[in-house]
N, C-alpha and C positions, 0 to 999 in steps of 0.2 A: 441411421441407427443400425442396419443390417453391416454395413461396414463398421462399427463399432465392434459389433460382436465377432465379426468373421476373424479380426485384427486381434482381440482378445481371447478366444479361441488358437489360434496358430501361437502366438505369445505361450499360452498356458503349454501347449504341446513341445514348443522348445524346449520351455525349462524344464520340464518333464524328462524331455529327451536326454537333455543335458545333467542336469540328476542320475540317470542311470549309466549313463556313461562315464562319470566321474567314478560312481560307486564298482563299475565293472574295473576301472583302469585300479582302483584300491586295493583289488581283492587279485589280481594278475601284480601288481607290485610288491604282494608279501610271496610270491617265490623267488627262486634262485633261478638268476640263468645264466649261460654261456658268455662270459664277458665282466661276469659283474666285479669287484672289486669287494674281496670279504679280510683283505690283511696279509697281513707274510710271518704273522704268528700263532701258533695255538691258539693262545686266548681271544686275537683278533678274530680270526673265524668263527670259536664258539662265542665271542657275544654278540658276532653278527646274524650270526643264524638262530642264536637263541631272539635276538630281537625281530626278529622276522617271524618270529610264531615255530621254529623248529623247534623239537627236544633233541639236543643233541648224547647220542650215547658215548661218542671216543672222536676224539680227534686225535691222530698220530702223522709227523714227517718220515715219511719215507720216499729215495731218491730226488730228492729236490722239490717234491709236493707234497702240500697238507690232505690229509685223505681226512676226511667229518664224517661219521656214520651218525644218521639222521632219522627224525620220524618227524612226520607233516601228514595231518588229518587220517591218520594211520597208515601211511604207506612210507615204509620203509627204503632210505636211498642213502648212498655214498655220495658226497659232493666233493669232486678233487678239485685243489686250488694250487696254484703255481706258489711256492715258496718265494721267489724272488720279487713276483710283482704282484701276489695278491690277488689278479684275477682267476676265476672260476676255468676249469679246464672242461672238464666231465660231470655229469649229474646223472648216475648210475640208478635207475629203480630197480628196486627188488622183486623178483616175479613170485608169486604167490606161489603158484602149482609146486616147483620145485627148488626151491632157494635163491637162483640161478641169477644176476643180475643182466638186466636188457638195457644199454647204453643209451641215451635219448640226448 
């Protein structure tokens, strides 16, 4: 019986485990990152970003990329996307203190 429960016990804990981990990898999969694939047009990008939970303010092409000025849980970022193949180049945050954007 002591092996019953030791067995159901570590059981409970995985799935448990496994639960939060799913839920952590959820909530890391609604941002934007380096690499991703958001379109090679305007509206591609804002509805990709809108569907990912951004508000997006301007999407504009300039020089051969889509520039997205964005807001996600209040912080404010530029996300530049390559025009020709849609992937994500730069994800620019905005620094609080002084305007100033710090590249990440």
């Amino acid at each position: 019986m002591y092996t019953m429960k030791k067995t159901f016990t570590s059981s409970a804990l995985t799935i448990f485990s496994v639960s939060g981990l799913l839920a952590s990898m959820g909530v890391a999969a609604a941002a934007v990152s380096l690499g991703d694939n958001l379109g090679t047009t305007e509206d591609d990008v804002r509805s990709a970003l809108t569907s990912q939970g951004y508000t997006v303010e301007e999407v504009e092409t300039e020089d051969g990329k889509l520039e997205a000025e964005v807001t996600l849980d209040g912080q404010e970022m530029e996300v530049v996307v390559d025009a020709s193949s849609g992937l994500v180049l730069e994800v620019e945050l905005e620094d609080d203190e002084d305007g100033d954007k710090d590249d990440d």
